[in-house]
N, C-alpha and C positions, 0 to 999 in steps of 0.2 A: 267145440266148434271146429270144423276141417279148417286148414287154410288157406283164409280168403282175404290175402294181402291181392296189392297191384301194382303193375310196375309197367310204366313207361321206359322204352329204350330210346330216345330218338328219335322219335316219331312226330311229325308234321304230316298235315292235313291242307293241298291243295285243289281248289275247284276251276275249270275251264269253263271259258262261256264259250258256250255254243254258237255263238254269233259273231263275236269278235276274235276268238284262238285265244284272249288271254287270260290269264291261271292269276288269281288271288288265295294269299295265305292265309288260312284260316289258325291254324296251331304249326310254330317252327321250333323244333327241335327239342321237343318235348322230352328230358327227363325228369322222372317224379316215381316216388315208390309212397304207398298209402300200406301202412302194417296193418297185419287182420287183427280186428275188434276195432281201431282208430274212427276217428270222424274227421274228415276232412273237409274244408268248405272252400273251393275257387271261389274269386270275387275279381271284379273287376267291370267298364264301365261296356255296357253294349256295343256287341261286333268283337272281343277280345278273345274269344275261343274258350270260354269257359264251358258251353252249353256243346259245340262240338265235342270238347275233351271227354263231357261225360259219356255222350256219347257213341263214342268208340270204345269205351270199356264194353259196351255191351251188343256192340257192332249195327247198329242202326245208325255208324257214318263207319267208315272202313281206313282207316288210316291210308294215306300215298307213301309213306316208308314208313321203317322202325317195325315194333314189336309192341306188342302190348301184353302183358302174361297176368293170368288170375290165377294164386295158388303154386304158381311157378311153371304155369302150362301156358304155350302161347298158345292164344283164342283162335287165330287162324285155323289151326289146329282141330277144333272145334265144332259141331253144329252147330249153326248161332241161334235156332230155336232150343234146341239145349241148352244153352250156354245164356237165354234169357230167362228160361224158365229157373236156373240156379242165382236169378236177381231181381229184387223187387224193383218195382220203377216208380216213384211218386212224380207227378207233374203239377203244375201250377193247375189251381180250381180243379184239382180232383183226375181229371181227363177220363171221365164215366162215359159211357155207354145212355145216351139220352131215354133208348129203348128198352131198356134193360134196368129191371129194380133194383134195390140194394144188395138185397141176396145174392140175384142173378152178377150184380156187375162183380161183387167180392169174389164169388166161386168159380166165377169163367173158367181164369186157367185150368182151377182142379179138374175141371168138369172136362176138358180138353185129356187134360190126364187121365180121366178115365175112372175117375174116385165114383163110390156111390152114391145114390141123390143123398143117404142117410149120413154119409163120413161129411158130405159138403157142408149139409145142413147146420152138424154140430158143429162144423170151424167154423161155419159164419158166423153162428151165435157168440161164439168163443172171441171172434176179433170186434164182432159187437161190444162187447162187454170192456175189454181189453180197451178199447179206443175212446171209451165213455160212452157208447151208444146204447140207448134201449131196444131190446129188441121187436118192437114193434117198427121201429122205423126199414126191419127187413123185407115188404113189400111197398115197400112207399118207391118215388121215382126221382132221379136227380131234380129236378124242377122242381119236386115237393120241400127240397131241402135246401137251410141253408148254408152260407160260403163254408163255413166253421166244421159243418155237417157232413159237406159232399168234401172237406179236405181230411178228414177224420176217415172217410169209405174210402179214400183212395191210398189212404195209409195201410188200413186193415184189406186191401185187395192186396197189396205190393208184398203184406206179411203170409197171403193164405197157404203158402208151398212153405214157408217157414225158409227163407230162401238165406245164406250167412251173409250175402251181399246187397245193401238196399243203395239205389240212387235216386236221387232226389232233385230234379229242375227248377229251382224258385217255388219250391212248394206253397211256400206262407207269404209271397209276391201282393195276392191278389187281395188279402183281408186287410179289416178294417186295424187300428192298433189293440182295441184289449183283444179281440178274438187271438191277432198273435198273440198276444202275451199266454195267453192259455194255451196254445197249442207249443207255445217253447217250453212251457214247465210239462206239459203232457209227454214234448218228447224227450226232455231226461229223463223222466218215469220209464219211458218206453224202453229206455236205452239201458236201466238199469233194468230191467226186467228181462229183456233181450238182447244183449249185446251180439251185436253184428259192425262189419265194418260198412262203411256208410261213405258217401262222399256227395258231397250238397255242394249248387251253384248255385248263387245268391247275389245280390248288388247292394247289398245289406250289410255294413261292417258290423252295424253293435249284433245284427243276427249273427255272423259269423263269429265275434268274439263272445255269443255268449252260448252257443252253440257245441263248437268244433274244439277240438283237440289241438288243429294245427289248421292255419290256413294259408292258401296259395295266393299269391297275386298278380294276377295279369294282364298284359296290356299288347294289343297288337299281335296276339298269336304268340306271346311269349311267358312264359313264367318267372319275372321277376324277382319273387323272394316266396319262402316259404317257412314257415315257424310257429308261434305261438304269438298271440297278441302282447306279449310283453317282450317277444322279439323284434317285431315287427315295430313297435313303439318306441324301445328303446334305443334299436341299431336296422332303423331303412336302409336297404340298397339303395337307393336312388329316391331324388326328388320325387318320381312320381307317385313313387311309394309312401312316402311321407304326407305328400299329399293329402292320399286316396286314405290314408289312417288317420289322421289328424283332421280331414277337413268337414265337411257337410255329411259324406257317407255314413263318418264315426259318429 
């Protein structure tokens, strides 16, 4: 696998309203380096810049300062349609294409790239198969399926370019409790099968600790603490931190 580490310089992320002139922080002073192959999961309570941080890895928010380098390149640097197409994106429920079948929604990209209808074909079957999917359900439509189903085709879309960078938005948010449970042990499968670096934002601590390799915590556009759930358990920065591990979340 090339290297597909990432690394924050400092970088914050503010917004101006249009109406008023005044600028709210969204991410302050962001350093964080995520090693390639790692899994990394932000957590923290809505509005805290977890969902911003991810993305500006892949420039669909754009940083106000700092850097942000993938592989040791900074992205500005970059096309940022190259620079998505070298990362997979999973979103909460899937984020399919209503009009578009399974096939169609998994192969997009390729099909953008320029693959043939016959190379498409056989990776869709391939990340069918890969994600637990039967292959019939390759013309079927998101509405035909369900949560478990359409989160499963958004997994195997995000893998079709075989991309060493996958992100991830509260993917497993929107299900019921056993569907996650099966799609947590589906994605250690995945993970030993493909290992790529990963970075998931979650509001999920037992997701995140059962998950991720290390995870970040934040609060207010800050990154609080960052480690492993036996760091994070045994030595909190801060109450709030302590908190967010120990209370309702865990």
């Amino acid at each position: 696998m090339p290297d597909a580490s990432i690394r924050f310089e400092s970088v914050s992320k503010t917004y101006r309203s249009s109406k008023s002139g005044a600028t709210t922080a969204a991410v302050v002073g962001l350093d964080l380096e995520v090693a390639s192959g790692e899994v990394l999961c932000l957590v923290g309570t809505s509005g805290c810049g977890k969902t911003t941080t991810l993305r500006m890895i892949n420039r669909l928010v754009e940083p106000s300062k700092g850097r942000v380098l993938v592989g040791e390149r900074d992205i500005q640097e970059l096309d940022p349609i190259r620079l998505r197409r070298r990362m997979g994106y999973v979103l909460q429920r899937g984020g399919l294409f209503p009009h578009l079948s399974v096939a169609e929604n998994i192969g997009l990209v390729a099909k953008l790239e320029g693959w043939t209808r016959e190379r498409i074909r056989a990776r869709v079957l391939e990340l069918l198969e890969l994600v637990h999917l039967g292959p019939e359900l390759a013309e079927r439509f998101p509405r035909q399926l369900s949560g478990g189903q359409r989160q499963r085709i958004g997994v195997a879309r995000a893998l079709m370019l075989d991309p060493p960078i996958i992100l991830l938005d509260e993917p497993f948010g929107a299900l019921d409790p056993i569907t996650k449970r099966e799609l947590h042990g589906e994605f250690h499968e995945l993970r030993r099968l493909l290992p790529r670096t990963m970075v998931l934002v979650s509001h999920d601590m037992n997701e995140a600790r059962t998950l991720a390799d290390r995870i970040g915590v934040m609060s207010e556009g800050r990154l609080l603490q960052i480690g492993t759930w036996d760091d994070l358990v045994g030595q909190p920065a801060n109450d709030f931190v302590a908190s967010f591990v120990g209370g309702d979340h865990g």
